[in-house]
DOLUMMI-853614 format. One record per residue (C-alpha): residue number from 1; residue in one letter; chain; x, y negated, z. Coordinates in steps of 0.25 Angstrom, whole numbers, plus 5000, padded with zeros to 4 digits. Layout:
% residues N
+-----+------+-----+------+-------+------+
: seq : type : mol : east : north :   up :
+-----+------+-----+------+-------+------+
: NUM :    a :   A :    X :     Y :    Z :
...
+-----+------+-----+------+-------+------+
END
This chain:
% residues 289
+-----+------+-----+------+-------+------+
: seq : type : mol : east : north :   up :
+-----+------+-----+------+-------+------+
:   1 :    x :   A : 5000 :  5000 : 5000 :
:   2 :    x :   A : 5006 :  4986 : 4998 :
:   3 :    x :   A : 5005 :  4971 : 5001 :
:   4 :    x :   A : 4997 :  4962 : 4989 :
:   5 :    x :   A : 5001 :  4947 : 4989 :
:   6 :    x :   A : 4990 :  4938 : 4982 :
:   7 :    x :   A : 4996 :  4926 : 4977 :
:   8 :    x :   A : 5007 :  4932 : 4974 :
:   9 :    x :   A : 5013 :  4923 : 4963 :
:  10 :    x :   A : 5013 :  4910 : 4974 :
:  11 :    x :   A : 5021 :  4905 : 4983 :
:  12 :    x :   A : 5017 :  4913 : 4995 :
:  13 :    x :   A : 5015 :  4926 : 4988 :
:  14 :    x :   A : 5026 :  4928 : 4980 :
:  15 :    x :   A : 5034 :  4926 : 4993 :
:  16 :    x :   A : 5027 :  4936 : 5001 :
:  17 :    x :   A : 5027 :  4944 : 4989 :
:  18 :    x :   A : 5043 :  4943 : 4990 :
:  19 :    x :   A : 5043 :  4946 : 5005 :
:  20 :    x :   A : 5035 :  4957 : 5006 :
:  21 :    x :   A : 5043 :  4964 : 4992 :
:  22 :    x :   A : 5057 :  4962 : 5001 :
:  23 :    x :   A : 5050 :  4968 : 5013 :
:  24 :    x :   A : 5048 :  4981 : 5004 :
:  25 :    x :   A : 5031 :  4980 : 5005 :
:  26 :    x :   A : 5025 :  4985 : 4993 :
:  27 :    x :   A : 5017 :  4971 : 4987 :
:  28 :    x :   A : 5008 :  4967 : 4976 :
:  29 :    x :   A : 5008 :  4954 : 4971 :
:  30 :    x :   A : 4992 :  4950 : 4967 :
:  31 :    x :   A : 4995 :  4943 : 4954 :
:  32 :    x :   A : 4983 :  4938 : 4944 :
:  33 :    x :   A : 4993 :  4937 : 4932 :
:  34 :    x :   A : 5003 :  4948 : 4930 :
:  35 :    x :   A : 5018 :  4945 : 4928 :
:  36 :    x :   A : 5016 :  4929 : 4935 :
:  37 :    x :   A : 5027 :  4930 : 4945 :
:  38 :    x :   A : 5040 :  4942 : 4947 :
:  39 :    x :   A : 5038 :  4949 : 4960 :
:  40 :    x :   A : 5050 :  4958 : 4967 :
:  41 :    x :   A : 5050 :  4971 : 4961 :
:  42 :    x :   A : 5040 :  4980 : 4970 :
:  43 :    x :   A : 5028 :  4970 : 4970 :
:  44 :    x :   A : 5018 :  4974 : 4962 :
:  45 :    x :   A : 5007 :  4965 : 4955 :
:  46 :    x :   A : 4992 :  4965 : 4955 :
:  47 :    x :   A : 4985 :  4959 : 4946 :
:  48 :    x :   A : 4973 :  4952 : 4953 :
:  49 :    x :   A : 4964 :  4941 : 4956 :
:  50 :    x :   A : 4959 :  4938 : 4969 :
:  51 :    x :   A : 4944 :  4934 : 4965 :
:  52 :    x :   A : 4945 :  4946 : 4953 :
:  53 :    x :   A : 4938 :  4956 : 4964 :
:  54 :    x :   A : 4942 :  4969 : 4957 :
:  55 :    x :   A : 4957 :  4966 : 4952 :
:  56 :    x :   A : 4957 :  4963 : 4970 :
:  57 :    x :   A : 4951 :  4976 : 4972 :
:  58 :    x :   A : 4961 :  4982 : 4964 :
:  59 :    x :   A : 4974 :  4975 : 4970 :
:  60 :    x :   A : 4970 :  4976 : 4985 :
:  61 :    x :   A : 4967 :  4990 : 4982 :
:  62 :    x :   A : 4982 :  4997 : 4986 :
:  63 :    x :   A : 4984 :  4984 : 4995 :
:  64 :    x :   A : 4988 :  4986 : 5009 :
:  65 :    x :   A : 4990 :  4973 : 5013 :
:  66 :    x :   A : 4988 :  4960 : 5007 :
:  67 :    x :   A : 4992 :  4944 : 5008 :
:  68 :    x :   A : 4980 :  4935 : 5003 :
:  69 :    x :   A : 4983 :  4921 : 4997 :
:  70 :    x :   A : 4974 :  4913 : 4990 :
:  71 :    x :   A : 4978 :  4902 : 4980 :
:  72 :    x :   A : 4972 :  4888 : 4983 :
:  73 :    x :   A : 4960 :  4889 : 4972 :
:  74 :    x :   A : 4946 :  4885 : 4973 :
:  75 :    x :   A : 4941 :  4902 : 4975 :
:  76 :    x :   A : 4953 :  4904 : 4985 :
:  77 :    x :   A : 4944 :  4908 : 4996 :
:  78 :    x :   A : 4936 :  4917 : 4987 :
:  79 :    x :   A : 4949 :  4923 : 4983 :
:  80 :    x :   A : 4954 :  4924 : 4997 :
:  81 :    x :   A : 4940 :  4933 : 5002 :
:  82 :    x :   A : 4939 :  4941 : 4989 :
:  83 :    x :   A : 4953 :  4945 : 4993 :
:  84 :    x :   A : 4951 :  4947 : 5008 :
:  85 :    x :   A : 4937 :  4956 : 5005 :
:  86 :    x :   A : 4942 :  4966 : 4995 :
:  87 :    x :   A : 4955 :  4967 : 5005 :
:  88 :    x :   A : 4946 :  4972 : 5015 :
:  89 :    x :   A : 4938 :  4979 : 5005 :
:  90 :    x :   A : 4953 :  4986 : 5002 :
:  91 :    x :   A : 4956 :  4989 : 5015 :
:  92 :    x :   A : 4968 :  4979 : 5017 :
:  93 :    x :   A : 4970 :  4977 : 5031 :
:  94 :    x :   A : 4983 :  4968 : 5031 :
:  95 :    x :   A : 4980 :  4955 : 5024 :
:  96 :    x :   A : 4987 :  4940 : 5026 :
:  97 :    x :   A : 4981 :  4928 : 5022 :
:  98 :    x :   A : 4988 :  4915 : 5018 :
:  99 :    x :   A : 4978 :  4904 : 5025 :
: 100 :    x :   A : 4981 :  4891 : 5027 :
: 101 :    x :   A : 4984 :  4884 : 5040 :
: 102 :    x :   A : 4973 :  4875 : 5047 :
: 103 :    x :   A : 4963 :  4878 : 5037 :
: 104 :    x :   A : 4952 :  4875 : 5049 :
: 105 :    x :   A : 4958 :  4860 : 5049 :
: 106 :    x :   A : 4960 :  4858 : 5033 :
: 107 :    x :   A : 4943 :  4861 : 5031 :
: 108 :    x :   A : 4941 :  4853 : 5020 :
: 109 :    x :   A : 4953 :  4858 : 5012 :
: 110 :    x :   A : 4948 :  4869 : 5002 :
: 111 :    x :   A : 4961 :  4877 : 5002 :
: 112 :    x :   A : 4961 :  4877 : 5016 :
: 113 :    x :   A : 4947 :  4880 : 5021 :
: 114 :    x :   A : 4945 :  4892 : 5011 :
: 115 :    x :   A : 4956 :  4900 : 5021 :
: 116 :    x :   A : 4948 :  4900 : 5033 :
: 117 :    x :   A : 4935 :  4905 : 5026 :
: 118 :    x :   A : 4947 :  4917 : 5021 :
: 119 :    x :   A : 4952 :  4918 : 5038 :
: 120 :    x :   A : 4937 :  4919 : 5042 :
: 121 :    x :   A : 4935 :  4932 : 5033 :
: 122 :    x :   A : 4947 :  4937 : 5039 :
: 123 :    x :   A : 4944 :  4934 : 5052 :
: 124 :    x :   A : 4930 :  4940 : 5051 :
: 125 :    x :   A : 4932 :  4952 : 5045 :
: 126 :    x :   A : 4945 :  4954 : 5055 :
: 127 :    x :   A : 4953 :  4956 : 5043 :
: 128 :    x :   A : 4966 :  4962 : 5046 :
: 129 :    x :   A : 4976 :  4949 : 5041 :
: 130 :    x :   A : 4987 :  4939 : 5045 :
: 131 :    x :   A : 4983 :  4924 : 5041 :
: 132 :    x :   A : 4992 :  4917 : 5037 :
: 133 :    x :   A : 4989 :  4899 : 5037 :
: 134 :    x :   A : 5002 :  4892 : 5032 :
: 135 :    x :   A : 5004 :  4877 : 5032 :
: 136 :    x :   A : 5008 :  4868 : 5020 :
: 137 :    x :   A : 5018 :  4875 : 5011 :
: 138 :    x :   A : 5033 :  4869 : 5009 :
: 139 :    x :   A : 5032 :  4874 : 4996 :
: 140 :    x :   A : 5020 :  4866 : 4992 :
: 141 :    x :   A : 5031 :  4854 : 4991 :
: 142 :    x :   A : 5037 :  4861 : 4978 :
: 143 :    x :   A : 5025 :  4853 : 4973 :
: 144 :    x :   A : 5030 :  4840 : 4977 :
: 145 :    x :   A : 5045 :  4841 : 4976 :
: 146 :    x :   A : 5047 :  4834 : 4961 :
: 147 :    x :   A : 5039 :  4820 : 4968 :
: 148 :    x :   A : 5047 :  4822 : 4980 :
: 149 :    x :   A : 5060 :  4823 : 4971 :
: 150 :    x :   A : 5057 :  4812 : 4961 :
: 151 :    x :   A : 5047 :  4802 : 4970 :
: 152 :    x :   A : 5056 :  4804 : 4983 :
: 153 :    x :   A : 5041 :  4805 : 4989 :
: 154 :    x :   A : 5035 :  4817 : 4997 :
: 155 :    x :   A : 5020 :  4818 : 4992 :
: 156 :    x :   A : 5014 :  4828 : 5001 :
: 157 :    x :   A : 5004 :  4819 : 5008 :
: 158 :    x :   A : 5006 :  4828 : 5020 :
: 159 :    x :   A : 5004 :  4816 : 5031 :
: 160 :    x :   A : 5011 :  4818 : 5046 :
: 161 :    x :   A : 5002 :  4829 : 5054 :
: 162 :    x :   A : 5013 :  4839 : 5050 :
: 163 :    x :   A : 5013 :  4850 : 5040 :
: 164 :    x :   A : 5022 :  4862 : 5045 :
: 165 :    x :   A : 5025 :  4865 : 5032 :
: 166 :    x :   A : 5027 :  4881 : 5029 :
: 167 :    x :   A : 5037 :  4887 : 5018 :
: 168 :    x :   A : 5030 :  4896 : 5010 :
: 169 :    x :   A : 5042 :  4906 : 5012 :
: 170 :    x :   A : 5038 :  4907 : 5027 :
: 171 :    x :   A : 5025 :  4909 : 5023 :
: 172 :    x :   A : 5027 :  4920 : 5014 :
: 173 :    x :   A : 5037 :  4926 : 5025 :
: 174 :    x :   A : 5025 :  4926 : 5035 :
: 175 :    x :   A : 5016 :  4931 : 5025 :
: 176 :    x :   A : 5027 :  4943 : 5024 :
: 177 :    x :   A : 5029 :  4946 : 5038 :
: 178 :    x :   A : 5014 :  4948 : 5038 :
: 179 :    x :   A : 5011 :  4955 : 5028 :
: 180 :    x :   A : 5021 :  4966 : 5031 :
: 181 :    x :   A : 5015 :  4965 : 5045 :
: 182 :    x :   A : 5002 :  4970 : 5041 :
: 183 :    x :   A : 5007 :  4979 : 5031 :
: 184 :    x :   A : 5016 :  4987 : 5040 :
: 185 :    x :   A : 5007 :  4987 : 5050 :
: 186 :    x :   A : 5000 :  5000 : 5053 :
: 187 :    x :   A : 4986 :  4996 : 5054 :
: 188 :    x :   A : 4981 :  4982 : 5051 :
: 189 :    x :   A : 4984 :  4972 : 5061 :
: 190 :    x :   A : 4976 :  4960 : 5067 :
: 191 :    x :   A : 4974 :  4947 : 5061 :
: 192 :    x :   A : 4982 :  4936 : 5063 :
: 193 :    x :   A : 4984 :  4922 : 5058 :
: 194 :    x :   A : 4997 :  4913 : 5057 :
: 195 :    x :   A : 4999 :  4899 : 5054 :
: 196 :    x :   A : 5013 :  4897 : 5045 :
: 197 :    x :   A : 5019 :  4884 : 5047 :
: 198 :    x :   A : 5034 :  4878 : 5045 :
: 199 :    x :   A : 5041 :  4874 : 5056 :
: 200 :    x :   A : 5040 :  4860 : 5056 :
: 201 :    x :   A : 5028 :  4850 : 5054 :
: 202 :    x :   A : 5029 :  4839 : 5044 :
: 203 :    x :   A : 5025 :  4827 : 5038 :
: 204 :    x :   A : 5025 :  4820 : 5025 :
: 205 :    x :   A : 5036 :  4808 : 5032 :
: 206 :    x :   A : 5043 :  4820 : 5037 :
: 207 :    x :   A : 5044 :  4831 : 5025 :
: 208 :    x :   A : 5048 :  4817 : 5016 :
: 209 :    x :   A : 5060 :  4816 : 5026 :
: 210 :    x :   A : 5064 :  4830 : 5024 :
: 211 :    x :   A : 5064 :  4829 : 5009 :
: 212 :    x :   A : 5071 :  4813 : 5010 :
: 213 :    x :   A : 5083 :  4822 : 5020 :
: 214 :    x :   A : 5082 :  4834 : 5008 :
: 215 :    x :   A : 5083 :  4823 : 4995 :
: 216 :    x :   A : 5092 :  4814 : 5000 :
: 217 :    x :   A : 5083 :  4803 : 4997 :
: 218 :    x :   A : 5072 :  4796 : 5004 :
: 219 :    x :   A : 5059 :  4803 : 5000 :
: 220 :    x :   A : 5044 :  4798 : 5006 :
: 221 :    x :   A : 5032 :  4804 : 5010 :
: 222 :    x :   A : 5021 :  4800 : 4999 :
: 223 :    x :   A : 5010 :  4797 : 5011 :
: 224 :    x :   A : 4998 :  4802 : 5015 :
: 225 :    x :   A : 4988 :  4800 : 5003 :
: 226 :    x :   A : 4981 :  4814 : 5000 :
: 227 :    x :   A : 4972 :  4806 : 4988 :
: 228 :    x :   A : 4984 :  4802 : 4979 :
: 229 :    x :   A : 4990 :  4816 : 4983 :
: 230 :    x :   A : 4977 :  4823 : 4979 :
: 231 :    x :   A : 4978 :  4814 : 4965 :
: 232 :    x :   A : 4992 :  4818 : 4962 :
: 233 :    x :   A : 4989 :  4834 : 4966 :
: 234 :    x :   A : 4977 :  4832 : 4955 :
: 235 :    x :   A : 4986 :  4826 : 4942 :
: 236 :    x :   A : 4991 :  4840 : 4943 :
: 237 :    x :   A : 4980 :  4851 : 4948 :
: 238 :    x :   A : 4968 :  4854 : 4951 :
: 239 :    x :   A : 4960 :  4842 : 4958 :
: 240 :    x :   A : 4954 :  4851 : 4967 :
: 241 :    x :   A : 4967 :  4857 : 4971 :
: 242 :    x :   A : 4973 :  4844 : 4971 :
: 243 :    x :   A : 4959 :  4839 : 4981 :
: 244 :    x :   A : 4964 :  4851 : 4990 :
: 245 :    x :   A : 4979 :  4848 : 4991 :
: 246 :    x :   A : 4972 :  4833 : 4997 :
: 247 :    x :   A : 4965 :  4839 : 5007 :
: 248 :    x :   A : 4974 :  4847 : 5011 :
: 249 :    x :   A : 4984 :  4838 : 5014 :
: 250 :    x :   A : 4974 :  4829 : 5018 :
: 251 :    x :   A : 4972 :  4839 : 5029 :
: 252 :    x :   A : 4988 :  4841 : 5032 :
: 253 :    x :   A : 4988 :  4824 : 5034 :
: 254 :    x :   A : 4977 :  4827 : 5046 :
: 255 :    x :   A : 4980 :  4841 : 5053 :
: 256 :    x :   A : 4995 :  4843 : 5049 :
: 257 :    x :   A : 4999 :  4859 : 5047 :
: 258 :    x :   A : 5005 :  4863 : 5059 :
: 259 :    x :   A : 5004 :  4875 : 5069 :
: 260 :    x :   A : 5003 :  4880 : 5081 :
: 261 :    x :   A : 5016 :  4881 : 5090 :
: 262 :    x :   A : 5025 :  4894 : 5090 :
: 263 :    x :   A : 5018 :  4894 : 5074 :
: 264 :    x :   A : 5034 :  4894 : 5067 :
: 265 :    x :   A : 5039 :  4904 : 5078 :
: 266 :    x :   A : 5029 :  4913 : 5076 :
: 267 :    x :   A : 5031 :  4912 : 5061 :
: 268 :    x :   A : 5046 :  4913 : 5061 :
: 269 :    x :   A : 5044 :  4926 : 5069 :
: 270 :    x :   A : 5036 :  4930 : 5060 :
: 271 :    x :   A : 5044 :  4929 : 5048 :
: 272 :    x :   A : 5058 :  4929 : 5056 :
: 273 :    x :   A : 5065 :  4918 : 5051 :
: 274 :    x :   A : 5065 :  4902 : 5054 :
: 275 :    x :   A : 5052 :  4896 : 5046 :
: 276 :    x :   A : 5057 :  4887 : 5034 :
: 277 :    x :   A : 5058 :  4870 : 5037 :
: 278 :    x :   A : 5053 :  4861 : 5027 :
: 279 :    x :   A : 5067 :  4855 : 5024 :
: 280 :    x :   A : 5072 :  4867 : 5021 :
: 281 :    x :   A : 5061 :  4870 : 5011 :
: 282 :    x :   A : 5064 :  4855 : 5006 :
: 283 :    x :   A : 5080 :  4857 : 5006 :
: 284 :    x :   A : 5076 :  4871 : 4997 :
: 285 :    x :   A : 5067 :  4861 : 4988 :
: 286 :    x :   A : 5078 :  4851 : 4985 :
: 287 :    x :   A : 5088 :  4861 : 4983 :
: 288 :    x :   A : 5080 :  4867 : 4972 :
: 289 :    x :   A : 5079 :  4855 : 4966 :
+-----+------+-----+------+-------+------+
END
């Protein structure tokens, strides 16, 4: 029996794809198009879609355990149920969810409030899964890194509650730990749920000073206005993405993303290694060029 990764081509998945091949588990890798991305030899593809109920059936069907993500689109929690009934209906008893911290607060924000409607059915049902609710993504900056080279202007509109920022490596490494957890284990285990943040709160004056030490050069935060952000997001996507995106940051400008105390130590146990910082994620970015 193996593990299958949904969203297998992202960020997050190919990562856990990664870890979980150089841990010697036997993966697949829920693809919708063949051929898409190269995986480590071992990891098997399976061609699926997450609302094509029969091509689900058919991949969950040899699955012991399984990692459900859900890309931000407007049926993700219809994907994310579809998913979660015909696991039980497979028998899958070892299952982890990537979530989204403080989706009680962020109500209003559609990528956000689908998740607890996702955590409710799990819950209810007592299914057998580790929760997973990470925090803003350092790898979300990629998308910002040409203004911040060529303007000298950080335009996250992030405001000063404090973002603990999480690398998605980190992620991914949690997200490993746990699967093979439930996986190895001999019988399903209890549910649990765990917050992934980084290990230092930031703000949009503060993440500016980390990239001015990185560049050499003075660079500014661009301030706190989520409209002209939402505008810019539009010129190049979907305007109900880029409407998203607001209210969400909207939302991080109010409540932050932080976590409980003893959070990062927990995770670092978890993972078994120090939880990346922002500036070393920035100094990586540079280097890069």
């Amino acid at each position: 029996m193996s593990i299958l990764v949904t969203g297998a081509t992202g960020t997050i998945g190919s990562l856990i794809i990664q870890g979980l091949s150089e841990a010697g588990a036997e993966v697949k890798a829920l693809v919708r198009q063949p051929g898409k991305r190269d995986f480590a030899a071992g990891v098997s593809e399976v061609v699926a879609d997450l609302t094509d109920v029969v091509s689900m059936r058919a991949a969950l069907s040899s699955v012991r355990t399984l990692f459900l993500l859900n890309a931000v689109t407007p049926d993700e929690v219809t994907q994310a149920l579809i998913a979660l009934n015909l696991a039980q209906e497979a028998g899958i008893e070892r299952i982890v969810y990537l979530s989204v911290i403080h989706a009680d607060r962020f109500s209003n924000v559609p990528h956000f409030t689908g998740k607890p409607t996702v955590e409710r059915m799990i819950e209810t049902l007592d299914i057998p899964a580790t929760i997973l609710r990470p925090a803003y993504f350092m790898q979300n900056e990629h998308m910002v890194l040409q203004t911040i080279r060529d303007y000298a202007v950080y335009p996250m509109p992030i405001g000063s509650a404090g973002v603990s920022m999480i690398d998605a490596r980190d992620i991914a490494d949690v997200a490993v730990a746990e699967l093979l957890r439930r996986d190895r284990a001999p019988s399903a285990l209890a549910r649990t749920t765990l917050e992934l943040v980084g290990p230092q709160a930031l703000s949009g004056e503060s993440v500016a000073g980390i990239w001015s030490t990185a560049l050499g050069r003075e660079v500014t935060y661009g301030g706190d206005d989520v409209a002209a952000f939402e505008a810019q997001l539009a010129a190049y996507g979907p305007a109900w993405l880029a409407y998203d995106m607001r209210l969400m940051m909207a939302g991080i400008q109010t409540f932050g993303m932080q976590a409980a105390e003893g959070t990062v130590k927990r995770l670092e146990a978890i993972v078994g290694h120090p939880l990346r910082t922002y500036e070393a994620f920035v100094r990586e970015a540079v280097a890069e060029g």
